[in-house]
PDB file of the backbone (N, CA, C, O) and the ligand in Angstrom, with CONECT records:
HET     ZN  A 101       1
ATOM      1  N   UNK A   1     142.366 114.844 184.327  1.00  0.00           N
ATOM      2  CA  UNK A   1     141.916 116.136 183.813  1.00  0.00           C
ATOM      3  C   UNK A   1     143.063 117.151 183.814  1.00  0.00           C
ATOM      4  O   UNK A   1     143.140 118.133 183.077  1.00  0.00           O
ATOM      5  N   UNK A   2     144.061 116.719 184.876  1.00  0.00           N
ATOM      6  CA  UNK A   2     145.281 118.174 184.936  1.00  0.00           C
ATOM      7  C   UNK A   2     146.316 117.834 183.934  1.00  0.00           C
ATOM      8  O   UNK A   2     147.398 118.399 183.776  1.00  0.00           O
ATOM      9  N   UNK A   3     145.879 116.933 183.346  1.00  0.00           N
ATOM     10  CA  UNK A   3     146.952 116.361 181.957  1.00  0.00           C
ATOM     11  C   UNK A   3     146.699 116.871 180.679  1.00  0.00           C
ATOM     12  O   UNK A   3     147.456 117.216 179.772  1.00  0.00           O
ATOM     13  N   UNK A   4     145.006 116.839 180.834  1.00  0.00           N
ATOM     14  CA  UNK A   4     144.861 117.260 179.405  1.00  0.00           C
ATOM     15  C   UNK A   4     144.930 118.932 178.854  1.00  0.00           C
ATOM     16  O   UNK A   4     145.056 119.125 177.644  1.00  0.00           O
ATOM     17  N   UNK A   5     144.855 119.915 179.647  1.00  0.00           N
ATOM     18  CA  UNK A   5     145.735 121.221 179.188  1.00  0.00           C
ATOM     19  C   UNK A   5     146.949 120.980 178.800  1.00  0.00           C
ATOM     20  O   UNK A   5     147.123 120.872 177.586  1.00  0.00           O
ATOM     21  N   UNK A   6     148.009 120.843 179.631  1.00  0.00           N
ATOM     22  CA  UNK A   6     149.269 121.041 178.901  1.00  0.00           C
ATOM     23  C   UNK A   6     149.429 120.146 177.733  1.00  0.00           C
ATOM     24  O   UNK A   6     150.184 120.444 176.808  1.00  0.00           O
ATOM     25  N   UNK A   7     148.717 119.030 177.759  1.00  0.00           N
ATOM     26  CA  UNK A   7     149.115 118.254 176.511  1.00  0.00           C
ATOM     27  C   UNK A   7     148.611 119.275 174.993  1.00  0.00           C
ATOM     28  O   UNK A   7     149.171 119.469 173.915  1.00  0.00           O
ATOM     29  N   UNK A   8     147.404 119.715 175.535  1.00  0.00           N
ATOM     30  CA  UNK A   8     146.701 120.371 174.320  1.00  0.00           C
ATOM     31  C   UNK A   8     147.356 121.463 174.006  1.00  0.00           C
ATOM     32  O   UNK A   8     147.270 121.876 172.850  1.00  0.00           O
ATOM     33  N   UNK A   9     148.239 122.238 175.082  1.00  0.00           N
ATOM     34  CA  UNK A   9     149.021 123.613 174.747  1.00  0.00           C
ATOM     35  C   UNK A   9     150.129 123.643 173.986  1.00  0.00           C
ATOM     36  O   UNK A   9     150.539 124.571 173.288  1.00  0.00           O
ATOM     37  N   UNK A  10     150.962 121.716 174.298  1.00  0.00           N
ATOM     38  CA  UNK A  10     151.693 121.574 173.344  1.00  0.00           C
ATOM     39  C   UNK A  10     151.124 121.034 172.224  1.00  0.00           C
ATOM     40  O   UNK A  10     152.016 121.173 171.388  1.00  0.00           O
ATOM     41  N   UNK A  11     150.152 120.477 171.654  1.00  0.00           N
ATOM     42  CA  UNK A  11     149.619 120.159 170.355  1.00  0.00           C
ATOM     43  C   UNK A  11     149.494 121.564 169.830  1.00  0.00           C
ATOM     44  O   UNK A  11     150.324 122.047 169.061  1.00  0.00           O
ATOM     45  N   UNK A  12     148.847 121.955 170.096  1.00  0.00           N
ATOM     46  CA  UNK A  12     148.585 123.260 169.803  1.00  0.00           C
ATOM     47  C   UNK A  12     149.931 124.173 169.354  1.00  0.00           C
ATOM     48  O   UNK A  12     149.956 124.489 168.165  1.00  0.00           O
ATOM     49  N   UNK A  13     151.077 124.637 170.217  1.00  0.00           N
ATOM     50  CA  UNK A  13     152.193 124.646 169.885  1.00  0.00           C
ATOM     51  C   UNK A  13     153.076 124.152 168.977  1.00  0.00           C
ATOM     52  O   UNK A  13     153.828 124.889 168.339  1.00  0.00           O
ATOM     53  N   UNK A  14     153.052 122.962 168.861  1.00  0.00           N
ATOM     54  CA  UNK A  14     153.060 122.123 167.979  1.00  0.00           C
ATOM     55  C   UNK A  14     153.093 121.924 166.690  1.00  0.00           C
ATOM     56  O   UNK A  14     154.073 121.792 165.958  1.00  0.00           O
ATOM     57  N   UNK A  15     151.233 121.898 166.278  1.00  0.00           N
ATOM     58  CA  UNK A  15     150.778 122.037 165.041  1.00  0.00           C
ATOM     59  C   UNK A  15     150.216 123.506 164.510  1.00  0.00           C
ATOM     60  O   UNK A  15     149.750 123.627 163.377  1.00  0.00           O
ATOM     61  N   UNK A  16     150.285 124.346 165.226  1.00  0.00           N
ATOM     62  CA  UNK A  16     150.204 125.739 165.158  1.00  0.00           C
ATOM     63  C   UNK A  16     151.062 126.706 165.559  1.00  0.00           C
ATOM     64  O   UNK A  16     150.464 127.723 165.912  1.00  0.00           O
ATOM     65  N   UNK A  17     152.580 126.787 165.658  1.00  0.00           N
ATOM     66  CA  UNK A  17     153.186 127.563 166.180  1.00  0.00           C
ATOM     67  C   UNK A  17     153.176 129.092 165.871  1.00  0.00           C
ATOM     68  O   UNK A  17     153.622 129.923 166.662  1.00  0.00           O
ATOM     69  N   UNK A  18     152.653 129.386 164.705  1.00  0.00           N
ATOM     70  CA  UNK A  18     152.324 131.071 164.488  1.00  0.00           C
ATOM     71  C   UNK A  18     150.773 130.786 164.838  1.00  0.00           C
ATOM     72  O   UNK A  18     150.108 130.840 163.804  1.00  0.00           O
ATOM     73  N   UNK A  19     150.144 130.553 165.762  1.00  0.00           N
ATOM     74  CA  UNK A  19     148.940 130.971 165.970  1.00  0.00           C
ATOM     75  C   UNK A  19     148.746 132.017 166.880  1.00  0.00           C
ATOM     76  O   UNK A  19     149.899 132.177 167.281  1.00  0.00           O
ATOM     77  N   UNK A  20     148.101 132.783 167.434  1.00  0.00           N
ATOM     78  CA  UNK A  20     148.125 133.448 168.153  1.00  0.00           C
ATOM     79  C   UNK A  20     148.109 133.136 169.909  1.00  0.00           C
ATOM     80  O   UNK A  20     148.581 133.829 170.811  1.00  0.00           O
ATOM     81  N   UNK A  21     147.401 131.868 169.979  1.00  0.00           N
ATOM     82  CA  UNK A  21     147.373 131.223 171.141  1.00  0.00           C
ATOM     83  C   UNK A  21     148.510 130.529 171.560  1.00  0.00           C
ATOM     84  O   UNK A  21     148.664 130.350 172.768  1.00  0.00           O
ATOM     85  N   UNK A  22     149.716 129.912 170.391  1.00  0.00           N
ATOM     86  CA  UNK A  22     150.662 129.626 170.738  1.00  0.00           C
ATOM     87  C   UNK A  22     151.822 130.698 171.525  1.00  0.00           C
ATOM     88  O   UNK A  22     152.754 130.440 172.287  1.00  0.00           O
ATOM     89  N   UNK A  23     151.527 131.446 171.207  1.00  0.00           N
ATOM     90  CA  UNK A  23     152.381 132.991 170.949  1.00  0.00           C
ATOM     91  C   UNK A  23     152.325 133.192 172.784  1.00  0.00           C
ATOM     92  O   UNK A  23     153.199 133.639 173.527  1.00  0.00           O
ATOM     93  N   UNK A  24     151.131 132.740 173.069  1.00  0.00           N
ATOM     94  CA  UNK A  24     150.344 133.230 174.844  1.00  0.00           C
ATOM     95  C   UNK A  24     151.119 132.045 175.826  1.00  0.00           C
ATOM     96  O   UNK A  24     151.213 132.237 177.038  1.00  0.00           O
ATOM     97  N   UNK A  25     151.473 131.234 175.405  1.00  0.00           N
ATOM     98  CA  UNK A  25     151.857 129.819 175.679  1.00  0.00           C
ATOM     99  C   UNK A  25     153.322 129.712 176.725  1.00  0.00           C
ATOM    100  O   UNK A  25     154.237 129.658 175.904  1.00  0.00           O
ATOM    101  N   UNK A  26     153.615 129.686 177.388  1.00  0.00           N
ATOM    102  CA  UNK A  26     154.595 129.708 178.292  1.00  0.00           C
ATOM    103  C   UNK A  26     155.861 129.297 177.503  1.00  0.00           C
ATOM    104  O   UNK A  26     155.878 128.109 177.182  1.00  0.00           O
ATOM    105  N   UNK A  27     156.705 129.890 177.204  1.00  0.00           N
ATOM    106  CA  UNK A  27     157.911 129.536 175.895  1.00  0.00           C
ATOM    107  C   UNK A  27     158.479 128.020 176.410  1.00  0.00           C
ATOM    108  O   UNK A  27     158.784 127.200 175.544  1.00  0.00           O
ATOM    109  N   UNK A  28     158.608 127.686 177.798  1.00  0.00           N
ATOM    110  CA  UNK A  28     159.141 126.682 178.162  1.00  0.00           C
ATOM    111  C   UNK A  28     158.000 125.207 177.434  1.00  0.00           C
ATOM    112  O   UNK A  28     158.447 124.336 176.688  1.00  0.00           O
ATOM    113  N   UNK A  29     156.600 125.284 177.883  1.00  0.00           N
ATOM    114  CA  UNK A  29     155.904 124.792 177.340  1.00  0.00           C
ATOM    115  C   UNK A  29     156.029 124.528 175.772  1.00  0.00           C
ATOM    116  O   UNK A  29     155.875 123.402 175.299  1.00  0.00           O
ATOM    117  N   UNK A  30     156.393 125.937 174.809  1.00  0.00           N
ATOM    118  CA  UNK A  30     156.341 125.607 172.920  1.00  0.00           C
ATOM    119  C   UNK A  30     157.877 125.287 173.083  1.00  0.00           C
ATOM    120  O   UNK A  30     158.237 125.372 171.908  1.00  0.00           O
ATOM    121  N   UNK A  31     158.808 125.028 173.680  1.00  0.00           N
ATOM    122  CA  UNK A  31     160.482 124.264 173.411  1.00  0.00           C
ATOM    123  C   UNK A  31     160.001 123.318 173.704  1.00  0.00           C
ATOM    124  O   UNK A  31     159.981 122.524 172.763  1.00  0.00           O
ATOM    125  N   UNK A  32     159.358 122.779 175.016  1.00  0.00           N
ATOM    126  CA  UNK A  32     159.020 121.022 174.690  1.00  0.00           C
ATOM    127  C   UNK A  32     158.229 121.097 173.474  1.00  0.00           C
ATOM    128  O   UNK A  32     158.465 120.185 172.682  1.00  0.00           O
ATOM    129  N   UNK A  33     157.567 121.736 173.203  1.00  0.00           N
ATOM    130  CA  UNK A  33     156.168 121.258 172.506  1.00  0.00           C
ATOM    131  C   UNK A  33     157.088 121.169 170.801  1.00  0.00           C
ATOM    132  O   UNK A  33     156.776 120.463 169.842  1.00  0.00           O
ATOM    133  N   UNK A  34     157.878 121.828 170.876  1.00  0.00           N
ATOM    134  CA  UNK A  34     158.241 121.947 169.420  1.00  0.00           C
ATOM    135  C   UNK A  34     159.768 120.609 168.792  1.00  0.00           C
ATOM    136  O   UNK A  34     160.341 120.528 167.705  1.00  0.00           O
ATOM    137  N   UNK A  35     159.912 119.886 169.946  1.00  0.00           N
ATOM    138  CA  UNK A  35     160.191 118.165 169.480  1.00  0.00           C
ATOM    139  C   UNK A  35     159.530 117.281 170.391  1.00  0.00           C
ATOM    140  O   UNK A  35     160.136 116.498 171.124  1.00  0.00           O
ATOM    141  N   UNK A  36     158.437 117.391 170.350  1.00  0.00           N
ATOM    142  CA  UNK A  36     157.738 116.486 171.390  1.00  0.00           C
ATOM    143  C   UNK A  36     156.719 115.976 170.023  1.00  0.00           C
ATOM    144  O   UNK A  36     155.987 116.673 169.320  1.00  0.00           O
ATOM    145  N   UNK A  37     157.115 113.831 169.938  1.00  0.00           N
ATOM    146  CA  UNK A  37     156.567 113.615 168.926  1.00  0.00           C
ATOM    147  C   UNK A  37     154.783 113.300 169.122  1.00  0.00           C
ATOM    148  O   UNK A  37     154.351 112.613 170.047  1.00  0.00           O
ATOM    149  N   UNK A  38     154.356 113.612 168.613  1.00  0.00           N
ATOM    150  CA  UNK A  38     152.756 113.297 168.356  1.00  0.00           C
ATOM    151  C   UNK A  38     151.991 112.059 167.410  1.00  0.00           C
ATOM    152  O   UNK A  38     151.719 112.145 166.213  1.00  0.00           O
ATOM    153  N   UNK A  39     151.745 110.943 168.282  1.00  0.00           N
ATOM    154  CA  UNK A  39     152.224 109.977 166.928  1.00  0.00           C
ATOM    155  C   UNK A  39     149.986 109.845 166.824  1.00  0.00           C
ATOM    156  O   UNK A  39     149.105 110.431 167.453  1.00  0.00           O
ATOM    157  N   UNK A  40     149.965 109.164 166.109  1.00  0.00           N
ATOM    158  CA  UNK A  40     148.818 108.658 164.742  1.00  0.00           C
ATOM    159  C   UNK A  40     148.264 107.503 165.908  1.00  0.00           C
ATOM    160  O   UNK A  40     148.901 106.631 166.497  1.00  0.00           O
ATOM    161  N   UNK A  41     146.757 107.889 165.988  1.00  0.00           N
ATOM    162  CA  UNK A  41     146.244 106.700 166.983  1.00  0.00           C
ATOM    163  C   UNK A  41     146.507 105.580 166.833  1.00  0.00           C
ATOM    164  O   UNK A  41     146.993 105.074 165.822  1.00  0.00           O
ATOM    165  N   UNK A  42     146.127 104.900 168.133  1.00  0.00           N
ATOM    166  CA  UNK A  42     146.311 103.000 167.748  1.00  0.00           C
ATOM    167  C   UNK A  42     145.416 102.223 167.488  1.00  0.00           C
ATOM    168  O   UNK A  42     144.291 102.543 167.873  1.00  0.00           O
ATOM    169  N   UNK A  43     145.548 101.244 166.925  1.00  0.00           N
ATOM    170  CA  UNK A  43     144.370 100.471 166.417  1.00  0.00           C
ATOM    171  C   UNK A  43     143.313 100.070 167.001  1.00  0.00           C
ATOM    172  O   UNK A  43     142.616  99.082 166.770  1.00  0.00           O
ATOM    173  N   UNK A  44     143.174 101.273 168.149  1.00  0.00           N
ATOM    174  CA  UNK A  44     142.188 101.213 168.772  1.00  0.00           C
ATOM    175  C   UNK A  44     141.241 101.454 168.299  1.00  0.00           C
ATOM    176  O   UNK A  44     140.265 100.718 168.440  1.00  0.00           O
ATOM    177  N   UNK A  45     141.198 102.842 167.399  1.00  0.00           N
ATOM    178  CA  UNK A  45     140.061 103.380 166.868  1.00  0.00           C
ATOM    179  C   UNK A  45     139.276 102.956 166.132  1.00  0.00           C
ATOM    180  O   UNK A  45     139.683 102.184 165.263  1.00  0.00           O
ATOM    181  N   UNK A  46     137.740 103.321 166.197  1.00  0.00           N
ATOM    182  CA  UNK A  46     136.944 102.472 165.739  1.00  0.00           C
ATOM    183  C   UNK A  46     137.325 101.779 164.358  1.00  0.00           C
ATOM    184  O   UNK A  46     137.874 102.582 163.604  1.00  0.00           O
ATOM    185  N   UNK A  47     137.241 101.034 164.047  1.00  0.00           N
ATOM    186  CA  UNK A  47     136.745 100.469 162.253  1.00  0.00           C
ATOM    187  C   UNK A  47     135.168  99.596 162.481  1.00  0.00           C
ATOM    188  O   UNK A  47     134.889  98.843 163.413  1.00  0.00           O
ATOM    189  N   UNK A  48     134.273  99.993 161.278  1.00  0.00           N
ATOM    190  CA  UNK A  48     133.262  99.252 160.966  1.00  0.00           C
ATOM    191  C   UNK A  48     133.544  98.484 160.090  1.00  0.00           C
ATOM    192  O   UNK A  48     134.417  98.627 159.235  1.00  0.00           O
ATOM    193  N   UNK A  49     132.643  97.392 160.275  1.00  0.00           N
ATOM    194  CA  UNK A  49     132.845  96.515 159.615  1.00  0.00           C
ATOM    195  C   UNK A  49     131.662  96.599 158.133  1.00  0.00           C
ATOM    196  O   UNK A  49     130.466  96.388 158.329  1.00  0.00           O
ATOM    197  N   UNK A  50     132.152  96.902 156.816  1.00  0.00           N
ATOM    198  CA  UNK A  50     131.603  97.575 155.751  1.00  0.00           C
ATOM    199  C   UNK A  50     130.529  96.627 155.486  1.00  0.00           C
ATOM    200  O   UNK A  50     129.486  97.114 155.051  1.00  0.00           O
ATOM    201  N   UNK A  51     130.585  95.273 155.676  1.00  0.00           N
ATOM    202  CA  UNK A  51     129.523  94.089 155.340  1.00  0.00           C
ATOM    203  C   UNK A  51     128.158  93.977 156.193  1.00  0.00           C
ATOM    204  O   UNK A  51     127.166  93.320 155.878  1.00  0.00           O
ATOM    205  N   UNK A  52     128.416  95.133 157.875  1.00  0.00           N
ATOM    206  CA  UNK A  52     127.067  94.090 158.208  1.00  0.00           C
ATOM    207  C   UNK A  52     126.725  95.588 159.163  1.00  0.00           C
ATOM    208  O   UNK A  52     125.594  96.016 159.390  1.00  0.00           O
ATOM    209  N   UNK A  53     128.068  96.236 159.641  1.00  0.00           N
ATOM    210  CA  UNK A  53     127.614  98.007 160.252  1.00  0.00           C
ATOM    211  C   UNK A  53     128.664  97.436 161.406  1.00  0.00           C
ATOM    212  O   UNK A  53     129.553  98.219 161.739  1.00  0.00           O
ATOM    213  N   UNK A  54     128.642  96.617 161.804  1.00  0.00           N
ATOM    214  CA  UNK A  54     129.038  95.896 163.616  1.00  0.00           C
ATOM    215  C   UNK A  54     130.351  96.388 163.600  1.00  0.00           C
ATOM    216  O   UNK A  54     131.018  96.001 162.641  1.00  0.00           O
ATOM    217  N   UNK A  55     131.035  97.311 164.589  1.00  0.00           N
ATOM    218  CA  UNK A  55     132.171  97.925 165.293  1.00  0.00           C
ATOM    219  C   UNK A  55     132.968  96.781 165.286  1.00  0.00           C
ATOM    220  O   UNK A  55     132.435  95.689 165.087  1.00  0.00           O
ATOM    221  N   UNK A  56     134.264  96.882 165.491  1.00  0.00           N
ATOM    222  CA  UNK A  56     135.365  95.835 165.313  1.00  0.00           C
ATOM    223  C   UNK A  56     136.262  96.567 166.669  1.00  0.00           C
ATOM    224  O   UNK A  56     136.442  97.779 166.548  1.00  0.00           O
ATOM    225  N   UNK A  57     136.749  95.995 167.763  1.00  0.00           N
ATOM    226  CA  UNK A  57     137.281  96.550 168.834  1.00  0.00           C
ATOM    227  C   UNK A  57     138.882  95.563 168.491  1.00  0.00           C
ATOM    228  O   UNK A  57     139.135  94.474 169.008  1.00  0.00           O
ATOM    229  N   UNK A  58     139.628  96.186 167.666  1.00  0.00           N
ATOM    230  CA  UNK A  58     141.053  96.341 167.889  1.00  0.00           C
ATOM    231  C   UNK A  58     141.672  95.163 169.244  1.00  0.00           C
ATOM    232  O   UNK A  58     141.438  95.634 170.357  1.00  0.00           O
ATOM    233  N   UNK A  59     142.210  94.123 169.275  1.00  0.00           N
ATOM    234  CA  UNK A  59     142.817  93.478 170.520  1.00  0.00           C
ATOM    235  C   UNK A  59     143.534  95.095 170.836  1.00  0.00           C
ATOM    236  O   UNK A  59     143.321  96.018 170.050  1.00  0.00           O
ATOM    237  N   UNK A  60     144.366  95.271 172.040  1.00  0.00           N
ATOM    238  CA  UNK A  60     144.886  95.960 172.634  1.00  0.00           C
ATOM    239  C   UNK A  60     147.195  95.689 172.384  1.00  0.00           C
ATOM    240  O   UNK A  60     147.905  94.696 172.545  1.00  0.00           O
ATOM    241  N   UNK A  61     147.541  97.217 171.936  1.00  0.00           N
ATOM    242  CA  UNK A  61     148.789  96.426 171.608  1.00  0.00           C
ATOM    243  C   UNK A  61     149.502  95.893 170.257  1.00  0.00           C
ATOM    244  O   UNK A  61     150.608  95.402 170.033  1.00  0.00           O
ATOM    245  N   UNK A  62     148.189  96.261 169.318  1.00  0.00           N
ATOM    246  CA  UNK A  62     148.367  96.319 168.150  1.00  0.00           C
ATOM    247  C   UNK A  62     148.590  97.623 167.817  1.00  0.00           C
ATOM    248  O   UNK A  62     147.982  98.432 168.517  1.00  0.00           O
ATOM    249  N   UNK A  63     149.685  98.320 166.456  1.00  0.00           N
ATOM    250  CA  UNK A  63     150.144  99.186 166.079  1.00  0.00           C
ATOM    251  C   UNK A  63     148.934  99.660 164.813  1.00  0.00           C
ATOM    252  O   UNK A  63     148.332 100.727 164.698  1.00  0.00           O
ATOM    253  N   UNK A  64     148.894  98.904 164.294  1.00  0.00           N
ATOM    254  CA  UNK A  64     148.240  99.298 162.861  1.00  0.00           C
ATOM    255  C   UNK A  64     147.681  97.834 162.994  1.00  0.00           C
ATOM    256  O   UNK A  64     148.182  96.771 163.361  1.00  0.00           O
ATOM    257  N   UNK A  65     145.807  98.405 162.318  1.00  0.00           N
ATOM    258  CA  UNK A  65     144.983  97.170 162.276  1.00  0.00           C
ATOM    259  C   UNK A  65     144.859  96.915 160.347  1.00  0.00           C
ATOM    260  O   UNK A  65     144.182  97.677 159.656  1.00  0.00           O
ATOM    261  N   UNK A  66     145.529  95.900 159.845  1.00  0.00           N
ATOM    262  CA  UNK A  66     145.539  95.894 158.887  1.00  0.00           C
ATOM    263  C   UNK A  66     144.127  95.045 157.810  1.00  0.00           C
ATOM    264  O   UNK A  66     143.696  95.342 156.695  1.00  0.00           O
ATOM    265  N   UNK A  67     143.818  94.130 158.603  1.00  0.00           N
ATOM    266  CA  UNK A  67     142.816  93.216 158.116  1.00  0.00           C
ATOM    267  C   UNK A  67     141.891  92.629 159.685  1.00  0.00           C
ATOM    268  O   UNK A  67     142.401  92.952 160.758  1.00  0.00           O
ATOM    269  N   UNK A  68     140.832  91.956 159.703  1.00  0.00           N
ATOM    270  CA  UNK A  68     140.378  91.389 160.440  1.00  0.00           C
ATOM    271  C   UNK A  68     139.068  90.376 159.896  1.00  0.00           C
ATOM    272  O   UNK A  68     138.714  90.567 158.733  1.00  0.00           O
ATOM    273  N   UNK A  69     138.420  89.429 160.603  1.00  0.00           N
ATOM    274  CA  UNK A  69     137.450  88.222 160.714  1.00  0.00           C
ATOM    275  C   UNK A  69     136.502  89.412 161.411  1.00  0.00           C
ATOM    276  O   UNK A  69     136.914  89.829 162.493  1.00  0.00           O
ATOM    277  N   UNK A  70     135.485  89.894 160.977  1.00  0.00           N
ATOM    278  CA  UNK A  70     134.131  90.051 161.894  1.00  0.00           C
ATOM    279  C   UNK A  70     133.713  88.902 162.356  1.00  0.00           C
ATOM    280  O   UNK A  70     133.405  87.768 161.988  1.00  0.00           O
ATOM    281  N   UNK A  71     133.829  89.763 163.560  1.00  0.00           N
ATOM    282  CA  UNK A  71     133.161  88.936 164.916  1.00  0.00           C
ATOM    283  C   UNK A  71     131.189  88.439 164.789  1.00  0.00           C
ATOM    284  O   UNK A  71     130.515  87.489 165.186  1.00  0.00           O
ATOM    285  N   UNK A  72     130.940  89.620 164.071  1.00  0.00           N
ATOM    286  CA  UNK A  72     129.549  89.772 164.138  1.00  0.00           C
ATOM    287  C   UNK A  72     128.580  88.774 162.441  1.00  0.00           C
ATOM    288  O   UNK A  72     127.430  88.359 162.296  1.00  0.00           O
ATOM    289  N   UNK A  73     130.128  88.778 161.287  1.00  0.00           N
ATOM    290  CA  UNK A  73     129.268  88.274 160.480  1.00  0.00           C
ATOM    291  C   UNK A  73     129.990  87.236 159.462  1.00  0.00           C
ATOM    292  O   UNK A  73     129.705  86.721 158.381  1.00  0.00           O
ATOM    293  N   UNK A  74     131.296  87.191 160.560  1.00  0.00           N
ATOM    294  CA  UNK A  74     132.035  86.590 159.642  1.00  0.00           C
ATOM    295  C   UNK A  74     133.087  86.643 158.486  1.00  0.00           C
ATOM    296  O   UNK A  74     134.029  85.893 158.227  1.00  0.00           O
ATOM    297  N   UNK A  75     132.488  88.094 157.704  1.00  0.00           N
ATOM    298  CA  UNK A  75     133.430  88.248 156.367  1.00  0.00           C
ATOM    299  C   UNK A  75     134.424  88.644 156.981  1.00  0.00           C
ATOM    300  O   UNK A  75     134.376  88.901 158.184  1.00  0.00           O
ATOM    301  N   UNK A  76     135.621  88.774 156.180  1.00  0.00           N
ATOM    302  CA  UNK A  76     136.845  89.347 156.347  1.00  0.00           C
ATOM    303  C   UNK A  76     137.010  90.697 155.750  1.00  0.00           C
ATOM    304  O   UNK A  76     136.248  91.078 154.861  1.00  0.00           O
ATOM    305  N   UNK A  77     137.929  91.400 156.184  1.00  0.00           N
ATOM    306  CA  UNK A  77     137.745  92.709 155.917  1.00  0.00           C
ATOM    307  C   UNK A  77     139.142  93.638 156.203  1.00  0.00           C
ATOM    308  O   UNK A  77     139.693  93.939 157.262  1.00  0.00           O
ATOM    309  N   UNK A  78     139.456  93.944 154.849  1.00  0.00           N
ATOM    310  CA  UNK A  78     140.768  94.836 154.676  1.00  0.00           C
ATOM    311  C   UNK A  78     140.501  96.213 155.174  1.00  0.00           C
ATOM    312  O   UNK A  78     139.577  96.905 154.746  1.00  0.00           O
ATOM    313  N   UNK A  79     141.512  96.662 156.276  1.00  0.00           N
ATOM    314  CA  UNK A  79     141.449  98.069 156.658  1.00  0.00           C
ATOM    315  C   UNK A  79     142.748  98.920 156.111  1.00  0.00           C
ATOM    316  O   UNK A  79     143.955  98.773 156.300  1.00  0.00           O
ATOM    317  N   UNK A  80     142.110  99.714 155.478  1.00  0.00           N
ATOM    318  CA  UNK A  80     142.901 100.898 154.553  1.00  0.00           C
ATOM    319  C   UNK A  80     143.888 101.582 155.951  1.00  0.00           C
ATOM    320  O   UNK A  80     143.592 101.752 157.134  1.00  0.00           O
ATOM    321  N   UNK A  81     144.854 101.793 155.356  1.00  0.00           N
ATOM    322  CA  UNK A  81     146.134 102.544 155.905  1.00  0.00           C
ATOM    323  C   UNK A  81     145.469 103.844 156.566  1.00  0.00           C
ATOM    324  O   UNK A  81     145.021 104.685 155.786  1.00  0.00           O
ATOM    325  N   UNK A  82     145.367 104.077 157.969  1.00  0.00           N
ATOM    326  CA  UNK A  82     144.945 105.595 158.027  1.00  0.00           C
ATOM    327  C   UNK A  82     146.028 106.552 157.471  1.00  0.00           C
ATOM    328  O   UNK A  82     147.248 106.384 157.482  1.00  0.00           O
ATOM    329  N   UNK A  83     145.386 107.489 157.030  1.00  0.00           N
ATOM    330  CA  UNK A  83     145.883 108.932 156.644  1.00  0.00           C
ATOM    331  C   UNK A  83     146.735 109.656 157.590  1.00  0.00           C
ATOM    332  O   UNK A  83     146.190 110.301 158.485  1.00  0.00           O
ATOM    333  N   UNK A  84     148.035 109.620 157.492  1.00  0.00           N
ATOM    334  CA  UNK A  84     148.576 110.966 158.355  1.00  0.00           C
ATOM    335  C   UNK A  84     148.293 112.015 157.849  1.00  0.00           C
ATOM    336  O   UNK A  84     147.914 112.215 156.696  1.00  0.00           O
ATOM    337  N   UNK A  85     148.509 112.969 158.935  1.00  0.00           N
ATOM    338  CA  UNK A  85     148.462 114.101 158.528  1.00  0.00           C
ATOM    339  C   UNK A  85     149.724 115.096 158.308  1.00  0.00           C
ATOM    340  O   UNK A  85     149.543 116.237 157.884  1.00  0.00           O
TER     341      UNK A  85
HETATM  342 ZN    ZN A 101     130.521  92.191 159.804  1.00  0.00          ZN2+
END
């Protein structure tokens, strides 16, 4: 729990540096925060599987989940590139 403030002060910093809350932000805190990289989840995150509804849980350690075998019905199933932002 004492991790997740400062992480959020630098996201926040970060991806909002003229915000007003950044501005409140301990300057030492927005100099890390402002090359501190923020990378794109891991293929952890959910994907459904479009053929049957059944969740697909990512092995662990994978970067990008590109395709997979449902577990639940069998078909195979192409997963679209997530979106950066
Ligand atoms: Zn399925």
């Amino acid at each position: 729990m004492s991790e997740i403030l400062p992480w959020l002060q630098e996201a926040i910093a970060h991806f909002y540096p003229a915000s007003t809350y950044a501005a409140s932000i301990d300057p030492a805190i927005r100099q890390r925060a402002a090359t501190r990289l923020f990378l794109p989840p891991k293929a952890g995150a959910q994907v459904i599987c479009p053929h049957c509804g059944a969740s697909h849980a990512a092995p662990t350690g994978l970067d990008e989940l590109l395709h997979f075998v449902c577990a639940h019905c069998g078909n195979s199933v192409q997963v679209a590139p997530p979106k950066i932002q």
